[in-house]
MIROFI-486445 format. One record per residue: residue in three letters; x, y, z of N, C-alpha, C in turn. Coordinates in steps of 0.05 Angstrom, whole numbers, plus 5000, padded with zeros to 4 digits. Example, Ala and Ser with C-alpha at 12.3 -4.5 7.8 and 13.67 -1.06 7.14 Angstrom:
2
ALA526448865156524649105156526449345156/SER525749555142527349795143525850015157/
***
This chain:
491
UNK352562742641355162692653354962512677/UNK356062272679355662072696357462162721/UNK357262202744358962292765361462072772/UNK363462162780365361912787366261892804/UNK365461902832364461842865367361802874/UNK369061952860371761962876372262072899/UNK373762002916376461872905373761582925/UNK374461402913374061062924375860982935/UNK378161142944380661072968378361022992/UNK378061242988375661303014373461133022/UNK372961063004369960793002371760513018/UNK374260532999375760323003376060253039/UNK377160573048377460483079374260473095/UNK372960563087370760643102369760293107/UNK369760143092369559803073370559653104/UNK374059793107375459643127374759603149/UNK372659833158371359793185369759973191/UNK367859873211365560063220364960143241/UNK364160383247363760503269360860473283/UNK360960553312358260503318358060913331/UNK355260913330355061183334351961263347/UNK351961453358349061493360347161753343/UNK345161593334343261753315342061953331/UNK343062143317341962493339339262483337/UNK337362403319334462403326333762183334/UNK333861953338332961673354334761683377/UNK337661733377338961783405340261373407/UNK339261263387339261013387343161003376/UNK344060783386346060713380346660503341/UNK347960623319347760493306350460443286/UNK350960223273352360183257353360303232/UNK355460453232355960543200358660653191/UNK359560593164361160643155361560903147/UNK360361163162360761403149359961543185/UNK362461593193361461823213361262093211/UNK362162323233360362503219362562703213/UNK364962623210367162743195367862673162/UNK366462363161366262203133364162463118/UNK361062473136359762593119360262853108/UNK362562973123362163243119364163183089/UNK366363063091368263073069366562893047/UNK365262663045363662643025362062933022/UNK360663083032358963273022360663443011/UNK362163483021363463823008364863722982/UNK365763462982366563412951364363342940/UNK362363302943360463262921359363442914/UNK359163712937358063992936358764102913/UNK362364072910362964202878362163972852/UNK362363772857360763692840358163772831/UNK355863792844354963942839354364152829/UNK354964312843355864572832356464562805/UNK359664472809360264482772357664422744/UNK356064222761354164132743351664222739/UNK351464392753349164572758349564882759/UNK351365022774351665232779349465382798/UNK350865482809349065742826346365922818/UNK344965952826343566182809344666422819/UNK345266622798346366892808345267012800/UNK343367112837342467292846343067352880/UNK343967392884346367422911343567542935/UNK341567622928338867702947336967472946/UNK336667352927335767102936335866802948/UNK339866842943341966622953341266732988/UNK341666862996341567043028338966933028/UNK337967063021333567043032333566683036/UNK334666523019334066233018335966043043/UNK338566273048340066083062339366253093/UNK338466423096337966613119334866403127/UNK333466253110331266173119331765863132/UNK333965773109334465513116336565423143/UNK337665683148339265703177337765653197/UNK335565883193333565853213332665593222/UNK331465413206331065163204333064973223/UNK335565023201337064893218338064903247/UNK338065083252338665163281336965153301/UNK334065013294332064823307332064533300/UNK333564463292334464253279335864033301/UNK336563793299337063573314340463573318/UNK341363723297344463743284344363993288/UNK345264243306346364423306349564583296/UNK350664303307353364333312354864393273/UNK352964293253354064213234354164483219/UNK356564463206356264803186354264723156/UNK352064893171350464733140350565003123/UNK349564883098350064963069347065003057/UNK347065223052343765273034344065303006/UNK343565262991343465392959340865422935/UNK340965642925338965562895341365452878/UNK340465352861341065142844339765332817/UNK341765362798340565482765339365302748/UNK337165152757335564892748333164972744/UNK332064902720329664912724327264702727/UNK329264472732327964202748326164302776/UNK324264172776323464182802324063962829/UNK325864072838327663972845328864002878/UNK329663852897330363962922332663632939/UNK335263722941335763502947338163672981/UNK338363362999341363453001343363213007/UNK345163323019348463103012348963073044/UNK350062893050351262853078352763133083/UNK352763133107354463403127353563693124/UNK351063683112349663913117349364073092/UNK349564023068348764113041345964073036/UNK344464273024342264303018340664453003/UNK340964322980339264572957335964532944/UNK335664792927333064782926333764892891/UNK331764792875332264942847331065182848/UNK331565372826328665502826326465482817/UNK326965222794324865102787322465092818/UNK323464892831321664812845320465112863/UNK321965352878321265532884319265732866/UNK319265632835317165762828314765642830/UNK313465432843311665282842310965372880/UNK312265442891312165542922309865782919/UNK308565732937306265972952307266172966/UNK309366072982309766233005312266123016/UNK313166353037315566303044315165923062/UNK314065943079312265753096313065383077/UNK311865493054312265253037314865143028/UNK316865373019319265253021320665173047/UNK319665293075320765193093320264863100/UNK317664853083317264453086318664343064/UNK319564503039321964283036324664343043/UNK325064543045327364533062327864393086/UNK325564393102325264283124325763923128/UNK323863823097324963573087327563443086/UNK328563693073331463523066333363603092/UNK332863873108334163753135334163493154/UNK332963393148330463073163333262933151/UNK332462993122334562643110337662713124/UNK338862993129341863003138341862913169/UNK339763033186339662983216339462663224/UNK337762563203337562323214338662103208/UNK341662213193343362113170343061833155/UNK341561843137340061753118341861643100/UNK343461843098345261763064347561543091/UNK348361583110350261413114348961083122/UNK346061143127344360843139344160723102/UNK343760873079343960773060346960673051/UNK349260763068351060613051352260373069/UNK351360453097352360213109351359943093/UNK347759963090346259763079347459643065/UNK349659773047349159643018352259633019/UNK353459643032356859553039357259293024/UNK356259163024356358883019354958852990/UNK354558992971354759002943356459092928/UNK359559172934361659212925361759542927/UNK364659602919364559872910363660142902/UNK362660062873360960102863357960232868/UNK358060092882354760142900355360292926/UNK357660222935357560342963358360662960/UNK359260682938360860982931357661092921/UNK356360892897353761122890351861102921/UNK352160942931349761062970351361272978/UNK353261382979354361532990354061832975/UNK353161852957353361962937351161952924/UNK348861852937346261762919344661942917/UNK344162232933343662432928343762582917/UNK345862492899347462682881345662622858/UNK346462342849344362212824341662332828/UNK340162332854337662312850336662652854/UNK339062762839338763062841338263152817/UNK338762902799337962912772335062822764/UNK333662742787331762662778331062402752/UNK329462352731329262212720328562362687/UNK330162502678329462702653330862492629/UNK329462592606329662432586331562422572/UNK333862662570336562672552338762522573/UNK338862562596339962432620339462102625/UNK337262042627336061812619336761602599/UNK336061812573337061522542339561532544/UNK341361742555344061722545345561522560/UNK343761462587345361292600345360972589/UNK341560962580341860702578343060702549/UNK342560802532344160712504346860752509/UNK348260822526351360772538351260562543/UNK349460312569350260142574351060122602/UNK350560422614351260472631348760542647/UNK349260412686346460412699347160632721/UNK345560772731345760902749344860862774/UNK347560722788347360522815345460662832/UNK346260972828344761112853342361132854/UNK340061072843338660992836337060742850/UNK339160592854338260312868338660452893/UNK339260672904339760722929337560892945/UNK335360972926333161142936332961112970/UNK331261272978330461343009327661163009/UNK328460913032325960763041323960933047/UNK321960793050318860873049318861003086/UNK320360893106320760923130322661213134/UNK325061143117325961523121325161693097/UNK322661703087321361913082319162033092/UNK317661833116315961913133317761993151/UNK320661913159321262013180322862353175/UNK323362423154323762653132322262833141/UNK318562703139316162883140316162973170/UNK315962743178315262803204318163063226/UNK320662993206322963193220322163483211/UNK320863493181321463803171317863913181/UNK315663673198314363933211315563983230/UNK316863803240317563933270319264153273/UNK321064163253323064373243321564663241/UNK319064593218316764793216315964973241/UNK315264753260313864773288315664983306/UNK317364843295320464953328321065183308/UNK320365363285321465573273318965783278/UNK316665623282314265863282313165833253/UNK313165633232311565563217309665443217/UNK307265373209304765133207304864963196/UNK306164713215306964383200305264343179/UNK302664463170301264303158302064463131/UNK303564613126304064653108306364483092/UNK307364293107308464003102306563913070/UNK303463923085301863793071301363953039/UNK301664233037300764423017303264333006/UNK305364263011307564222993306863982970/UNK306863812990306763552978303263572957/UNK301163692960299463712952299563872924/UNK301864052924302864182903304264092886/UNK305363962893307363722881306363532868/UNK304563372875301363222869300263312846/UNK299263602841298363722828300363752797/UNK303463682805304463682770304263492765/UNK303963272782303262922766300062952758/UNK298963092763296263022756296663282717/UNK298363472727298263672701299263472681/UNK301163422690303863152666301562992655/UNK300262882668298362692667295462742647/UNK293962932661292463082636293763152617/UNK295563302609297363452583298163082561/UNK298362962580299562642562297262622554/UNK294862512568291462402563291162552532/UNK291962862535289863022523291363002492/UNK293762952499295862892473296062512462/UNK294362382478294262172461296361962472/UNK297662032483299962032505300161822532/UNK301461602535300861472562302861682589/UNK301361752606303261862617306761692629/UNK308161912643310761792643310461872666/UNK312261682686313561762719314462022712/UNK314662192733314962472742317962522742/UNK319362722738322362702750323562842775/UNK325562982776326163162798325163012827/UNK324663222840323763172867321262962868/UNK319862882853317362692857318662402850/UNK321462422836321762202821323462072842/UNK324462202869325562182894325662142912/UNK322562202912321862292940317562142939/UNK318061912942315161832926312861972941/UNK309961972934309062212934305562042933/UNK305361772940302761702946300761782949/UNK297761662947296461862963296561712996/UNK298561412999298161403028300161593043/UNK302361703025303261863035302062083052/UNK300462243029300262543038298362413060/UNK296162183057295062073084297062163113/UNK299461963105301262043135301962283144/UNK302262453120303962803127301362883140/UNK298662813135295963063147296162863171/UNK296162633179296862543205299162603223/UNK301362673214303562833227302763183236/UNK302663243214302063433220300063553238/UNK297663373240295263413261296263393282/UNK298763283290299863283325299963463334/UNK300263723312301963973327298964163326/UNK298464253353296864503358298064713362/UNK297364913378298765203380297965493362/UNK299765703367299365813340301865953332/UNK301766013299304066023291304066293278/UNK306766363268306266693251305466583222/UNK305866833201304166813182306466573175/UNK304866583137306566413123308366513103/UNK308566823104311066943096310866993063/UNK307866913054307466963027307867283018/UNK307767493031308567683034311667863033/UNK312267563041315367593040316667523009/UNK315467203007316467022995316067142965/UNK313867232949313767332930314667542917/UNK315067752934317167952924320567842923/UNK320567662938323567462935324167412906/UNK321567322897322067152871321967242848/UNK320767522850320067592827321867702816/UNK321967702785323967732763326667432762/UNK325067262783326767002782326466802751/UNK329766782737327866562717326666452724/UNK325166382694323466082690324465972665/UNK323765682670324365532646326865522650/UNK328165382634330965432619332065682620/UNK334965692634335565952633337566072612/UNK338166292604340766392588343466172582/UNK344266082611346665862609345865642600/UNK343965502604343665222605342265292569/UNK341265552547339765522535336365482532/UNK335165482510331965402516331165342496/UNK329265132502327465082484325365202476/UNK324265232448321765432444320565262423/UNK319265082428317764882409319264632404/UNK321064652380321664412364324464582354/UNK324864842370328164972362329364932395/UNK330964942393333064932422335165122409/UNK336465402426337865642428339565592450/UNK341565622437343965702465345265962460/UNK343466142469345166412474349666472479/UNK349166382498351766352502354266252483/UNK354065952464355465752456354265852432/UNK352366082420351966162391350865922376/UNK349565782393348465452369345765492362/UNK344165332350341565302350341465062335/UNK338764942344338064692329334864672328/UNK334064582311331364472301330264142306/UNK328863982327327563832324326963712301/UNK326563472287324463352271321463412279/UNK319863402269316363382272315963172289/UNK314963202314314062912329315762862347/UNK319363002345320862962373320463132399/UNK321763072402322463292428324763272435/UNK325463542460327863612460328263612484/UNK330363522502330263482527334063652539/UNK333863702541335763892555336363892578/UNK338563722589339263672618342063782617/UNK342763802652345763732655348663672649/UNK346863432628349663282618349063282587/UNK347063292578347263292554344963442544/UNK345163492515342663592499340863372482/UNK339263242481338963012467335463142445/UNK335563052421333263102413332562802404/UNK330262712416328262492423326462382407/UNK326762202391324262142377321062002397/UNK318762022375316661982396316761762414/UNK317761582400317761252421320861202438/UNK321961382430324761522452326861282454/UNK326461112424328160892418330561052400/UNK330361232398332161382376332461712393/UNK335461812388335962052390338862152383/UNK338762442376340862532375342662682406/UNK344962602406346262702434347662932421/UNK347863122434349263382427350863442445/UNK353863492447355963452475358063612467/UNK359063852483361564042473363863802479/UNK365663882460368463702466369563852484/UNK370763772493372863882517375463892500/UNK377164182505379364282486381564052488/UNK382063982505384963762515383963522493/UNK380963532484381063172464382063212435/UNK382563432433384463482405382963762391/UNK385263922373385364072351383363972334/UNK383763732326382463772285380063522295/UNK378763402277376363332277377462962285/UNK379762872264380562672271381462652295/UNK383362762313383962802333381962742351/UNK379262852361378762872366376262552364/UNK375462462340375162212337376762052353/UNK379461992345380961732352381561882382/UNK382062042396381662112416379761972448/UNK376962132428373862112446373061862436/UNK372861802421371461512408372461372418/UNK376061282409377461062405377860942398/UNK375460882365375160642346376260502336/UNK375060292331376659942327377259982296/UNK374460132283374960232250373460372238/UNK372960462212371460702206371160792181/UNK370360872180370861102164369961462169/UNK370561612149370361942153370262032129/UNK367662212133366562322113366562632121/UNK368062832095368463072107366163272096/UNK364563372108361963542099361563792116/UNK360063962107358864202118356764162126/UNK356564302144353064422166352864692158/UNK351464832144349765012141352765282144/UNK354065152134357965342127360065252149/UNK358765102173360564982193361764632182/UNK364564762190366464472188365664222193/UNK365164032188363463762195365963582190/UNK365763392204366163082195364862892209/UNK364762662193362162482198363562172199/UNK362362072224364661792228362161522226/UNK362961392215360961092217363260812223/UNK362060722246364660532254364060372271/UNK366060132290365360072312367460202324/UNK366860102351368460112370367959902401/UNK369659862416369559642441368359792460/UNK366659622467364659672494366759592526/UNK365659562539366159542574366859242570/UNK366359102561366158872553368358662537/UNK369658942512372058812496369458832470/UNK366758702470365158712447365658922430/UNK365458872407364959172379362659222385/UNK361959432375358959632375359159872357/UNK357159812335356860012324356560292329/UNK357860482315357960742326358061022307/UNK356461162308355461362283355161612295/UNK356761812285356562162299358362262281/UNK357562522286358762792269359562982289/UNK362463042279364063302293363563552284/UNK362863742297362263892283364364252291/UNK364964362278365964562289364464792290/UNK363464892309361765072317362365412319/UNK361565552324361465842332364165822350/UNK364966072358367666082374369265922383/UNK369465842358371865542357371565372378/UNK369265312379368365002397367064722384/UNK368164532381367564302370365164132384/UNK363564042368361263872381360863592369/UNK360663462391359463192381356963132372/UNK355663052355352862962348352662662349/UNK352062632370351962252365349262062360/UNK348461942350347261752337346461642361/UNK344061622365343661402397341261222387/UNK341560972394339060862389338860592416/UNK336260452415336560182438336859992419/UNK336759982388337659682380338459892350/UNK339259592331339559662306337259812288/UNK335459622294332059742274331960052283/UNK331160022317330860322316332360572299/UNK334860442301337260682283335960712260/UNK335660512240335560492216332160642206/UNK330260602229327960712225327861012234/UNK329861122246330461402243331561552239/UNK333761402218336261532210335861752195/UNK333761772176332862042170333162302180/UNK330962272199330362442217333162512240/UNK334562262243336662382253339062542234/UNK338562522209341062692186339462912190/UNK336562942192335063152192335463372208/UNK335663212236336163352272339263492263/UNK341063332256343663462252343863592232/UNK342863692209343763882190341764132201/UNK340264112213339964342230341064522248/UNK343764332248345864482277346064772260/UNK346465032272346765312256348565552279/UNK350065642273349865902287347866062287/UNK348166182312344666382317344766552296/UNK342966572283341166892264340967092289/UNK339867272269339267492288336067382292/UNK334267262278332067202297331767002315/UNK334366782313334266642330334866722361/UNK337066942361338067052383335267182394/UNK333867282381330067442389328767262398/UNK328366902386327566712407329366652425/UNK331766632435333066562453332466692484/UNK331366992470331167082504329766862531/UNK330866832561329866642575326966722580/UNK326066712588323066712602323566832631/UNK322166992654322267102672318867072695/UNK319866962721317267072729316767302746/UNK314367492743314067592751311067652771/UNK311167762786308667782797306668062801/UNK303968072794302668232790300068232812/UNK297968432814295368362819294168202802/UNK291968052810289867832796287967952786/UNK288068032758286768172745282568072752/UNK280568292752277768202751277568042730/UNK279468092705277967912694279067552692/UNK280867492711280867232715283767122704/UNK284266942700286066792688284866872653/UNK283166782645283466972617284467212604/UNK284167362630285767622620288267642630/UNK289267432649292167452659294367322635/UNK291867152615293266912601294167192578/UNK293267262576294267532548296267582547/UNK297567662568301167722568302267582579/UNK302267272580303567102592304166972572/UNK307266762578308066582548306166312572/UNK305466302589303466012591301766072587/UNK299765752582297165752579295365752607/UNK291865842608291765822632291465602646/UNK291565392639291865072654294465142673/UNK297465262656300365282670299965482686/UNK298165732680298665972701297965842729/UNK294665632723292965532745295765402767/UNK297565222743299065062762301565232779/UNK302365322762304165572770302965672797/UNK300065682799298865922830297865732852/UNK297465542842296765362865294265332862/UNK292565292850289165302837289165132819/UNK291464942808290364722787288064572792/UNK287064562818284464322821281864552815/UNK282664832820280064972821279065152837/UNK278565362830278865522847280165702839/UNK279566122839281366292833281466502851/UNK284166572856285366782881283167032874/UNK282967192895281967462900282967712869/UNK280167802869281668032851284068322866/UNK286168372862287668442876289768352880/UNK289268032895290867842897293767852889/UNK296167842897298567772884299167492873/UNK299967522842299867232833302567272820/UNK302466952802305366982789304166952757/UNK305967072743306267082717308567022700/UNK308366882675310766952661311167032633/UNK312567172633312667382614316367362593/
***
């Protein structure tokens, strides 16, 4: 789902003139089209954006524990005055962003990859840096002068890059045709050191150990190097990272600078709250949760919406936000899977000449595995006025909800060299069985002692392997915790 950075009234006046102001952490006097009443009303409307697109995680003891930590933070912070905003996020991206005027979330993705309380306070601590030292508004002044368009996604560019870079999110945009400005609006190389350098000091001024700045980012390090072996070992060129790495770049001259920041600060500090932080989490999903559905190989389950689908051999299935997409290997081909929304019509045609719009067509009326089908091959006008071919199936689903199946490809060949496999991907659409609903259950983590006998014997009742438990504990390079030890598991 592409965001639509409304209302642009707002962009519009912000355009007409600019303010000068002073930056609460340089104290320096500077130019910008977003002061600090702009940021708060950009944030809080993007907040529900968000939101809507993500949702909350509900667990009302871990929402407290996360925003009770991130207060803290803030209230050593450069920006006191601001009503800030903490949240988990029901993502299982690893993931941590925030929005002008004091919004700031964390997935739980990325909290299951956390050691310790300590460690989320350095990214939390991070993304207080980019609001204090208002970042998103030095990005949109910049870019004022590239139209609209652009000035609404800087303003808002946090939002995009909250999506990270995932692959159903990804093809759908470009086989739309459609670019994701915000994107061009990433955080210079200058306010991400200056990020680092705000969330130790944040660390520092809370009674944390800045250098655990460094264990973050070192952890973080450690899933590009997993992504990276797992591609090698599959034959595989690796791919850029998404979520938070795909954001927030992650060098090694980086982590160079964070162990140089961090070495400023001497003193001594309390623990690192791993004590705390683990009983926080535990019984926290993992993976894919109940709402969003899950993948379990080459099937994708949605508990909720009663669907299931099957992969071809060799795709994959990528499950974001905005869409469900199943992927062929060279990711020139895929199927989009997208609930209709009730207002685009009753019956299947409706719903065609509706959502489509098409220039012409035809419709072919068929079944999915006892569900209502119809099947459209046609063009229709691009952004442009051009025709463009266009190929999907309506489908009527479980509790009278209609779905789109769309045809995605980057040229004509590709289509035609997977059209198979894509009639294949879609006559797999099904309502759940009763053993599909038995794979559907989400995944959970939990935490235990570290068994004597190692990661081998932890790997027995875990759905990861021990390469994922390793990365999961913070030991991917080597090295295993104490017998006794509290670790994480998932089960």
């Amino acid at each position: 789902m592409r965001y639509s950075f409304a209302p642009l009234a707002l962009a519009v006046a912000l355009l007409a003139g600019c303010a000068m102001v002073d930056n609460p952490v340089t104290g320096l006097r500077e130019r910008t089209v977003m002061d600090e009443s702009s940021e708060i009303a950009q944030g809080k409307e993007a907040n529900e954006q968000v939101l809507a697109e993500y949702g909350a995680y509900q667990n009302p003891k871990l929402q407290a524990y996360v925003n009770e930590l991130g207060q803290r933070l803030a209230r050593n912070s450069h920006r006191t005055q601001l009503e800030w905003h903490f949240m988990v996020l029901d993502s299982p991206e690893i993931n941590a962003f925030a929005l002008p005027g004091g919004y700031v979330y964390v997935t739980r993705g990325i909290m299951a990859y956390m050691e310790s309380e300590a460690d989320l306070a350095g990214v939390i601590g991070h993304e207080i840096g980019h609001v204090t030292a208002r970042h998103a508004s030095q990005r949109a002044t910049r870019q004022q002068t590239a139209g609209l368009g652009v000035l609404a996604a800087s303003i808002l560019g946090a939002v995009l890059e909250s999506q990270g870079i995932s692959g159903a999110g990804q093809l759908a945009s470009d086989l739309s045709q459609s670019v994701a400005a915000g994107y061009i609006a990433s955080y210079s190389r200058e306010q991400e050191s200056q990020a680092d350098a705000l969330g130790a000091e944040y660390l520092a001024r809370t009674g944390y150990n800045p250098k655990r700045m460094v264990d973050v980012i070192e952890a973080l390090k450690d899933q590009e190097r997993f992504a990276s072996d797992t591609a090698r070992a599959a034959g595989q060129t690796p791919r850029q990272p998404g979520g938070w790495l795909s954001s927030h770049p992650s060098n090694d001259q980086r982590l160079r600078d964070i162990v140089q920041i961090a070495d400023q600060y001497g003193g001594t500090y309390g623990d690192d709250g791993r004590a705390r932080y683990l009983p926080a989490i535990n019984g926290m999903a993992f993976g894919e949760g109940r709402e969003q559905g899950v993948t379990r190989g080459r099937n994708f389950y949605h508990e909720p919406l009663g669907f299931a689908l099957t992969a071809p051999a060799g795709w994959k299935i990528d499950n974001s936000a905005s869409a469900l997409t199943l992927i062929n290997a060279d990711r020139k081909a895929g199927l989009v899977v997208k609930i209709v929304p009730p207002q685009s019509g009753a019956t299947h045609d409706e719903i065609i000449r509706n959502v489509v719009k098409p220039k012409e067509g035809r419709v072919d009326r068929l079944a999915i595995n006892g569900l209502s089908a119809t099947h459209f091959i046609g063009t229709r006008a691009d952004q442009q006025g051009q025709l463009q071919p266009l190929e999907l199936t309506v489908v009527s689903g479980p509790s009278n909800r209609n779905y789109v199946l769309a045809y995605a490809s980057a040229d004509a060949l590709s289509l035609q060299r997977a059209h198979a496999q894509l009639q294949e991907a879609q006559s797999s659409f099904r309502a759940l069985t009763a053993a599909d609903r038995v794979a559907a259950r989400p995944w959970a983590l939990k935490t235990e002692p570290f068994p004597r006998g190692g990661f081998a014997q932890l790997v027995q009742h875990s759905t990861l392997t021990i390469p994922e438990l390793r990365l999961l504990n913070g030991v991917y390079g080597g090295g295993d915790p104490k017998p006794g030890q509290l670790v994480k598991v998932i089960e």
